[in-house]
C-alpha positions as CSV (number, residue, x, y, z in Angstrom):
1,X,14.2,38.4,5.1
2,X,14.2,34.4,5.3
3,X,15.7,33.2,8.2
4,X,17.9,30.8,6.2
5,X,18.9,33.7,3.7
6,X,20.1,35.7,7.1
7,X,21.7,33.1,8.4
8,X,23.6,32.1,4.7
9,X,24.8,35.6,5.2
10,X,26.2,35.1,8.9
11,X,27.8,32.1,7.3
12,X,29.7,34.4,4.6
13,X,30.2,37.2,6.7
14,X,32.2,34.4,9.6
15,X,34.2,32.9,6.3
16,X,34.7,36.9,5.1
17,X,36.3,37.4,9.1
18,X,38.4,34.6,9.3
19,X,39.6,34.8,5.3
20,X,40.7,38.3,6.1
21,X,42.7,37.4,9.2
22,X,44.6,34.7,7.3
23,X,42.5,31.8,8.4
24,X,42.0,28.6,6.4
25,X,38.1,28.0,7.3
26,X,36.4,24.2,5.9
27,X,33.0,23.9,5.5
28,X,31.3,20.7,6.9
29,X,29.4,18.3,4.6
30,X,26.3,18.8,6.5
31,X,24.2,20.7,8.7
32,X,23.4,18.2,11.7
33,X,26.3,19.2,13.9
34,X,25.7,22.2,16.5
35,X,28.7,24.6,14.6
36,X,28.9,25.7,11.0
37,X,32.5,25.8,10.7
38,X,35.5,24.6,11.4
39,X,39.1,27.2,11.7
40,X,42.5,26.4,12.2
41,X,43.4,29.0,14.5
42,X,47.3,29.0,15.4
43,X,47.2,25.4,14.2
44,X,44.1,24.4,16.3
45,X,40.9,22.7,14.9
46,X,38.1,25.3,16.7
47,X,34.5,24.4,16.1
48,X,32.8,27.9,15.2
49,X,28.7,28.6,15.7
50,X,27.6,31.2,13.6
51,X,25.0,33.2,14.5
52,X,22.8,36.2,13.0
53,X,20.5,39.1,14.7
54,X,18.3,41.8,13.9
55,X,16.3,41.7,16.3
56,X,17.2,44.7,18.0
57,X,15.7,46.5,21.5
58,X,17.1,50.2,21.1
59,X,18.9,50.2,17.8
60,X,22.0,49.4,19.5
61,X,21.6,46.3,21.4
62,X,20.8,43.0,19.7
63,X,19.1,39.8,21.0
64,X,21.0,36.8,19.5
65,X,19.1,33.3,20.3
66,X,21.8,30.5,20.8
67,X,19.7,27.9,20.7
68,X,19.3,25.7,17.4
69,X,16.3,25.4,16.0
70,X,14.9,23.1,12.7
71,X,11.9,20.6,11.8
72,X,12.1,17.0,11.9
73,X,9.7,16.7,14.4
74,X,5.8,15.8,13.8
75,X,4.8,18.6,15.9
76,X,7.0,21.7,14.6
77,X,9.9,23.1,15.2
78,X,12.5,21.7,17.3
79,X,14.8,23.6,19.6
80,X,18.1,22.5,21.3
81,X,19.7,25.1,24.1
82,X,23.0,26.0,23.6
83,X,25.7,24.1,25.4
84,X,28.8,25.7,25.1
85,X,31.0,22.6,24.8
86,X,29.6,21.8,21.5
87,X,31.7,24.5,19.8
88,X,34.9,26.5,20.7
89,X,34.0,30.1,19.5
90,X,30.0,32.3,18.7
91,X,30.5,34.6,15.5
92,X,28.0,37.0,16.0
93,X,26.4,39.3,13.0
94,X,24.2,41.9,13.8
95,X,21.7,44.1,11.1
96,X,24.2,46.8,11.9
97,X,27.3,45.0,10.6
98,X,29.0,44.3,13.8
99,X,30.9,41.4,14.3
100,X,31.4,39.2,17.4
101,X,33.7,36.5,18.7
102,X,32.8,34.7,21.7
103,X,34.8,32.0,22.8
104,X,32.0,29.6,23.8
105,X,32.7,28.5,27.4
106,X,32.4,32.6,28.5
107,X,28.5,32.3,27.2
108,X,26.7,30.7,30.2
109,X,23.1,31.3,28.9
110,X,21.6,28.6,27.2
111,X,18.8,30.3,25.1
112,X,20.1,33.7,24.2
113,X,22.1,37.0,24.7
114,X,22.0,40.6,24.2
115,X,25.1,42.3,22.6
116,X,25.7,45.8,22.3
117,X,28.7,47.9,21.7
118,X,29.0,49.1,25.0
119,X,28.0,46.4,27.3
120,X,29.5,43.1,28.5
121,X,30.0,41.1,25.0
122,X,32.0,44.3,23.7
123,X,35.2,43.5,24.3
124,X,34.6,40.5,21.7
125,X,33.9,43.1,18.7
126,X,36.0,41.6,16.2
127,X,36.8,43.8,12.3
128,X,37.2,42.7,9.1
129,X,40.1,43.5,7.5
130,X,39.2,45.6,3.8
131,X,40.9,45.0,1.4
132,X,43.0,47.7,1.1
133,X,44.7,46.9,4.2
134,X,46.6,43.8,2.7
């Protein structure tokens, strides 16, 4: 899979989460700032970095890489580590549909994490709503 089709479907699947909780979710006009989108949560503006993983050590545990990464330089790619002031809240998507939200200043690491449903990060596993329970 491309890695900007993966992470278009992070971006739906963060817009799917916070639609189905009753969220109004925007959209910024570009792509240079270090979150995707932007939620008003209880009436507060919150900065959201969407991430994607499938990249996966057991079939249960997934590494997710926080850093940014894009072209623009001669030389290749260019990565930026994650700073976790940049953005209020990680949604996390994992190849086995699992959803995550980290609020950002809990994430100390500044290249990548592993979440799994029974480790650390698991108390962050967040569900989508279906539809049938509206």
């Amino acid at each position: 899979m491309y890695q900007a089709l993966q992470g278009n479907l992070g971006l739906a699947k963060a817009i799917e989460y916070f639609t189905s909780m009753g969220v109004t979710v925007s959209i910024p006009l570009n792509d240079t700032q270090p979150y995707d989108l932007v939620a008003d949560i209880d009436g507060t503006l919150s900065k959201i970095s969407v991430k994607t993983s499938r990249s996966t050590q057991n079939n249960i545990s997934y590494n997710v890489q926080l850093r940014n990464t894009g072209g623009g330089r001669k030389n290749g790619v260019r990565q930026v580590p994650f700073n976790n002031t940049t953005c209020d809240y990680v949604f996390i998507y994992t190849l086995d549909e699992n959803t995550y939200l980290i609020p950002a200043k809990d994430i100390k690491a500044t290249s990548g994490i592993v979440v799994a449903p029974n480790n650390e990060w698991s108390k962050y596993l967040v569900y989508i709503k279906k539809f049938i329970d509206f």
